[in-house]
C-alpha positions in Angstrom: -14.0 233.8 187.5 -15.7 230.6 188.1 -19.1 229.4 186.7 -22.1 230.0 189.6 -23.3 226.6 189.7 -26.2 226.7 192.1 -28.6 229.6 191.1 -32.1 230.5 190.9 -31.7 230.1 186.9 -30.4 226.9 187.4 -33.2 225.0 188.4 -35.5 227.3 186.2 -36.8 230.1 189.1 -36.6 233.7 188.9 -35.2 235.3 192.0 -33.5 238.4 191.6 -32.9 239.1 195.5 -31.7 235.8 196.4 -27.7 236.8 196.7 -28.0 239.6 198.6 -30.9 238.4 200.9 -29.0 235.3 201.6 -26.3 235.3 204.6 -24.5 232.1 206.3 -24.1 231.3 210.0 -22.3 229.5 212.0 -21.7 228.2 216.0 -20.2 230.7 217.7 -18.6 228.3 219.3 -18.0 225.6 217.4 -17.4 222.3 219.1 -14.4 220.1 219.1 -15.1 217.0 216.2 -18.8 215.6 216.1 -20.8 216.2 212.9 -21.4 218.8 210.6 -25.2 219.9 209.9 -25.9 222.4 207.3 -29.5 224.2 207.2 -31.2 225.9 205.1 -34.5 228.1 205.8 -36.1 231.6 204.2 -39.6 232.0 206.5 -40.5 232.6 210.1 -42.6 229.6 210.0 -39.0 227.5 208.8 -37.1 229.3 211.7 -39.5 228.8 214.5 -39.4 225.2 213.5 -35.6 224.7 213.3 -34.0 226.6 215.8 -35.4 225.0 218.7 -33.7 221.5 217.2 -30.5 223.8 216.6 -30.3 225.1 220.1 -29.9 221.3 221.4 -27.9 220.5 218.5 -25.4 223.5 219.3 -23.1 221.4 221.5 -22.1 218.3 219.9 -21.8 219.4 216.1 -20.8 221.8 214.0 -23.7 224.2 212.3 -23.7 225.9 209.3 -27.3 227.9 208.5 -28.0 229.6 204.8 -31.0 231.7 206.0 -32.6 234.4 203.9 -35.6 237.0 204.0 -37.5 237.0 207.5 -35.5 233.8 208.4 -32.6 235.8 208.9 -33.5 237.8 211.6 -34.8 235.1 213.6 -31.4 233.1 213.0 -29.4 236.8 213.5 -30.9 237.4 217.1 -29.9 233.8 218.3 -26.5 233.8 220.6 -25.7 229.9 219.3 -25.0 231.2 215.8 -22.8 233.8 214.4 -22.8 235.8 210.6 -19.6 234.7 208.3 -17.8 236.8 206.2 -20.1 238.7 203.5 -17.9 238.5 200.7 -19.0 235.0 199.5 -22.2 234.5 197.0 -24.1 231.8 198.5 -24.3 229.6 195.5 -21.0 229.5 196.3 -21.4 228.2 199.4 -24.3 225.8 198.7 -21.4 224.4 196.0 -18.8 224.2 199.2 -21.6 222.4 201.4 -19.7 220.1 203.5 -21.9 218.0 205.6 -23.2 214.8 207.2 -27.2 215.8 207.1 -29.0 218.8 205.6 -31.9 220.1 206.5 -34.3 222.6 205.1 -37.5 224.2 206.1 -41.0 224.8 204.7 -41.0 227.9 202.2 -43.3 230.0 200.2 -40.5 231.1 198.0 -38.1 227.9 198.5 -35.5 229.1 196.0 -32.5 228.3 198.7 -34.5 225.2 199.8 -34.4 223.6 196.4 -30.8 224.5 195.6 -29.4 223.1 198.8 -31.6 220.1 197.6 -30.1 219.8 194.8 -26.2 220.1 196.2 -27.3 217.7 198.2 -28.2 215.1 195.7 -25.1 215.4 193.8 -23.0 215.1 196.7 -24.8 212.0 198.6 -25.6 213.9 201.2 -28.8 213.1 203.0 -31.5 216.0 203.3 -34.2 216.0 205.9 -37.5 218.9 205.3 -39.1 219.7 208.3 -42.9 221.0 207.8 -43.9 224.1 210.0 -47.8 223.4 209.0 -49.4 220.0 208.4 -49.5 218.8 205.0 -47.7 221.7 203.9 -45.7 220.0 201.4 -47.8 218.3 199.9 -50.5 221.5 199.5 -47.8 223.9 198.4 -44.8 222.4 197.3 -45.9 219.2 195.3 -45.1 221.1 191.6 -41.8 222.6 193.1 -40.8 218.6 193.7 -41.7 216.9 190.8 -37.9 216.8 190.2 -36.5 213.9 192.3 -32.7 216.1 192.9 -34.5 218.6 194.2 -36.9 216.5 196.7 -35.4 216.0 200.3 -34.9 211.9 201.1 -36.8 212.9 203.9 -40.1 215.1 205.9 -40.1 215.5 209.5 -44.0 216.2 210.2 -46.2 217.0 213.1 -48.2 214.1 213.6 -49.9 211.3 212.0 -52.3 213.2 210.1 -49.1 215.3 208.8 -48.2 211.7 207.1 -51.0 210.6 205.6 -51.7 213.8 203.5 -48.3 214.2 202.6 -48.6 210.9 201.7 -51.8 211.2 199.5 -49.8 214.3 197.6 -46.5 213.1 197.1 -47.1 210.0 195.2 -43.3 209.8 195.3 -43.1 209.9 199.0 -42.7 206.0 200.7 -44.1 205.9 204.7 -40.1 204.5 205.7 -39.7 208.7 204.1 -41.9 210.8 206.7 -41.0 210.9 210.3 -43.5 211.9 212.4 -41.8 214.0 215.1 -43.8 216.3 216.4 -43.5 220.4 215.9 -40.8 222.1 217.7 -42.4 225.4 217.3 -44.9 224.2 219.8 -43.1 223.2 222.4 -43.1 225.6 224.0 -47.0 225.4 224.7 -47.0 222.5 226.5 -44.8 224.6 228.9 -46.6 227.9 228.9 -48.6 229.4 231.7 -51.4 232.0 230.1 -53.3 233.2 233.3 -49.7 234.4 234.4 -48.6 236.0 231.6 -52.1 237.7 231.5 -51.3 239.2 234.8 -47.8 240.1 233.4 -48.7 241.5 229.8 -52.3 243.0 230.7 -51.2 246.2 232.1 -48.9 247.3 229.6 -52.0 246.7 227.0 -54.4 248.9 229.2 -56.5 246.1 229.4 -57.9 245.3 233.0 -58.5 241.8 234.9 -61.0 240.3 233.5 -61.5 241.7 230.2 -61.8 239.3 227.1 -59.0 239.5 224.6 -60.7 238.5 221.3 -57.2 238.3 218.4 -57.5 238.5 214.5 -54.6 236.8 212.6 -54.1 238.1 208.9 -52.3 236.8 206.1 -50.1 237.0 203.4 -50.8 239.8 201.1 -52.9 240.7 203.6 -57.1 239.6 203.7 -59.4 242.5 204.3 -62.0 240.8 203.2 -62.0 238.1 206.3 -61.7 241.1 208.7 -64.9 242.8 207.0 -66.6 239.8 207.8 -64.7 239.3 211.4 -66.0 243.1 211.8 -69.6 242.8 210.5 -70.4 239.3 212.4 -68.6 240.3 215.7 -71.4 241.1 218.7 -71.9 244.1 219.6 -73.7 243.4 223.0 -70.2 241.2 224.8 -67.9 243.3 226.9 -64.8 242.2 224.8 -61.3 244.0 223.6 -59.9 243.2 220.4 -56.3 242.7 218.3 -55.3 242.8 215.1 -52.3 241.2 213.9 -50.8 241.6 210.2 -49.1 238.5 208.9 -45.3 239.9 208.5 -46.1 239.5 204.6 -49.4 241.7 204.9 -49.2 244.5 202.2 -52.4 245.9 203.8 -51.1 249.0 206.2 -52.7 248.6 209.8 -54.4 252.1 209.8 -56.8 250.5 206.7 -57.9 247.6 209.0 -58.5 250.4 212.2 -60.7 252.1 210.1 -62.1 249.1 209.0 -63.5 248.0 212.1 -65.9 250.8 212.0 -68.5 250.5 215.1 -65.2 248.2 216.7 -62.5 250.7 216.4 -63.1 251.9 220.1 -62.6 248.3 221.0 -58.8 247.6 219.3 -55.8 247.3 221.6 -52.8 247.9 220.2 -50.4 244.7 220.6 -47.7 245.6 218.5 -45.0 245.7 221.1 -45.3 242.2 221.6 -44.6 238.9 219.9 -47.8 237.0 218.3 -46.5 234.0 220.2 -47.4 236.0 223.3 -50.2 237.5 222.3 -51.9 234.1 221.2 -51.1 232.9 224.6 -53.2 235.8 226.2 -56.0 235.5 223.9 -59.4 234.0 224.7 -60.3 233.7 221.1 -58.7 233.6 218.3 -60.3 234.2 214.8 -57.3 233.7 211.1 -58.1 232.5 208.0 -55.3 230.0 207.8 -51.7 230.6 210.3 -49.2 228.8 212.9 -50.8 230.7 214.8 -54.7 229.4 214.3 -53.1 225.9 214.8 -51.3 227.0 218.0 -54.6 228.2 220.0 -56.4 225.0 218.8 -53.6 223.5 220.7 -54.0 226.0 223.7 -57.7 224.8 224.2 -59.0 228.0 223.2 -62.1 228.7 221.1 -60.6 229.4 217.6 -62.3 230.0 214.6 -61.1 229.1 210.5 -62.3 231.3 207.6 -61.9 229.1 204.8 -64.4 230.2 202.1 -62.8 230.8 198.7 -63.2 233.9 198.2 -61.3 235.0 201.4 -58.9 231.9 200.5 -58.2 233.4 196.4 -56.7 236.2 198.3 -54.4 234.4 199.7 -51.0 232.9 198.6 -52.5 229.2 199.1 -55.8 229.3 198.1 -56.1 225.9 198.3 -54.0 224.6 201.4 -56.3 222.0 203.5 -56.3 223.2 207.2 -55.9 219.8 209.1 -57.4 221.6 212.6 -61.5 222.2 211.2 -62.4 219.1 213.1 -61.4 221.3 216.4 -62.6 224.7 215.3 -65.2 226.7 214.0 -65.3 226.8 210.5 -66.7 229.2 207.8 -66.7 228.0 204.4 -69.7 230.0 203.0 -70.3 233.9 203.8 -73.7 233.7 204.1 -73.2 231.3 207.6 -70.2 233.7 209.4 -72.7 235.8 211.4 -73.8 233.0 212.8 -70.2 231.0 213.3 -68.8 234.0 214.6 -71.5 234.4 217.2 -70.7 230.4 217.6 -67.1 231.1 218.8 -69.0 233.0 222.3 -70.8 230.1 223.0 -69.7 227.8 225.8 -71.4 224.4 225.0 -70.2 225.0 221.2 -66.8 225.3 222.4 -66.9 222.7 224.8 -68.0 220.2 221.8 -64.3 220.8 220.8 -62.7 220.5 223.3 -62.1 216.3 223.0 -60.4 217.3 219.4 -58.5 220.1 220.3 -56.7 218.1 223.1 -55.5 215.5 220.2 -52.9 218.6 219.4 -51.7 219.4 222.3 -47.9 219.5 222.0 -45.8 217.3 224.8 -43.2 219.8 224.7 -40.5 217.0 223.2 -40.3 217.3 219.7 -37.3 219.5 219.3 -35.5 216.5 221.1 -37.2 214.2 218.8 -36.3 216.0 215.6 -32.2 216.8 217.4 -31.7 212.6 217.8 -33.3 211.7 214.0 -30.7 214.5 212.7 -27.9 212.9 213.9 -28.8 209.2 213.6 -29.4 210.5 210.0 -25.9 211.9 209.9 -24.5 208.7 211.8 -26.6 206.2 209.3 -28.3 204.4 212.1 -31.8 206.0 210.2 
């Protein structure tokens, strides 16, 4: 039997689930000639990023996705792409990689991401990394890089601000390296139409016209100690409902946050039922320590507020990621000022002060087309 060439050991990780959590994918109708792309991705954050690039991409070339973990049901619920055979280990078929660009996606546990990296060195491929989160590499991957074969040639970011810090990071990284795209995820919030899915969604939640919909958004590992503080600087006096959603990674079971909310707990709504994407867009404030999701309302306008003291922050995966939205939220960086932030996030001049940055994020709905055209001028050379 041959050698496995591409595992975890290989590049000096330890990731005893990554065979069997690791499936490919491919069009499920593939077209007649054009390229060949081959992806790799293991988070939500990776998949929401990449698939809306995919979908355009679907037509003209061929796709072939490695997706693992949570990324794999995103990529398994989409009708562009189809599971292969099962019988293959995938450093198999990260060794077989035939293509004319690869891309990858942000990761916490980037295993796959580095590997294809590295096949893609040997082979002369080019690889394209596409940030989910500003400054992402830079904050969480800059010791996974330090290797140059397992560095992509190039980082699709959000914005200009996206470039710069990955720049300041990656002392590696050259400007001609970092294409600022825009964030596919997003685009769908330039098209979206909250008062209308209010009306649509509000029912189903028990929650009547006119009621405030005030949503926390957890973490990985899960961060009880930001919802104690969420609970205890929370008013008590504003006719308000309020949501709790638990990052997918969030080792904390739901009933302990209920029962944490204490003097709140007749207040919750349960929202499970529905996607955070939706839920965000219903929202009239949001309050997360760091999340997609925290970025997303900032660029929905909406009153959003960052708990980014270090305490809350040790308990996270990333205690020291740089949030790149504080200039266009409320922020709480000491515990001793979050009664009086959170009490901030009700008022309307505070929240009109924030308004002028918070429209500097607003999505134009286009970056999906933006990231589809680089991909294949990539592939074609012409970039």
């Amino acid at each position: 039997m041959k050698e496995l060439r591409y595992t975890p050991e290989s590049i000096g990780r330890d990731d005893p689930g990554f065979a069997r959590s690791t499936e490919l994918y491919l069009n499920s109708t593939p077209p007649k000639g054009g390229g060949r792309i081959g992806v790799g991705m293991t988070d939500t954050g990776a998949a929401n990023a990449i698939m809306p690039a995919l979908k355009l991409l679907d037509p003209v070339v061929s796709i072939r996705v490695l997706a693992r973990e949570v990324a794999a049901n995103v990529v398994s619920s989409d009708p562009h792409l189809r599971i292969a055979a099962r019988h293959w280990h995938p450093s198999h078929r990260i060794e077989n990689i035939r293509a004319d660009v690869i891309l990858t996606g942000m990761a916490s546990n980037p295993t796959l991401e580095l590997l294809i990296n590295a096949a893609a060195y040997e082979k002369g491929i080019p690889s394209v990394a596409i940030e989910d989160y500003p400054g992402a590499y830079g904050s969480e991957l800059r010791n996974c890089l330090e290797d140059p074969f397992l560095r992509p040639d190039r980082i699709m970011v959000m914005n200009v601000w996206a470039k710069d810090a990955n720049l300041e990071a990656l002392r590696w990284l050259k400007p001609e390296q970092v294409l600022v795209t825009g964030q596919p995820a997003f685009d769908y919030i330039a098209q979206e139409d909250p008062d209308g899915k209010k009306k649509e969604i509000y029912p189903e939640l028990g929650l009547d016209e006119g009621e405030e919909l005030v949503v926390f958004m957890g973490q990985k590992r899960g961060t009880p100690r930001a919802f104690e503080m969420v609970v205890d600087g929370l008013p008590r006096d504003l006719d308000y409902r309020l949501a709790i959603r638990r990052h997918p990674r969030d080792v904390v079971p739901m009933e302990v946050y209920e029962d944490m909310a204490g003097p709140l707990r007749s207040r919750l709504v349960n929202t499970d039922n529905f996607p955070t994407s939706v839920i965000g867009a219903i929202a009239d404030r949001v309050i997360t320590i760091f999340s997609t999701e925290g970025m997303s309302s900032v660029m929905r306008g909406k009153p959003t507020l960052h708990i980014l003291n270090r305490e809350v922050l040790a308990e996270t995966e990333v205690p020291n990621i740089v949030v790149p939205v504080t200039r266009a939220s409320h922020v709480i960086n000491q515990i001793s000022e979050s009664r009086s932030l959170i009490a901030r996030l009700f008022n309307p001049d505070a929240n009109a002060g924030l308004q002028e940055e918070m429209a500097l994020w607003k999505p134009d709905g286009k970056a999906g087309e933006r990231v589809a055209r680089s991909l294949i001028e990539i592939a074609q050379g012409n970039l």
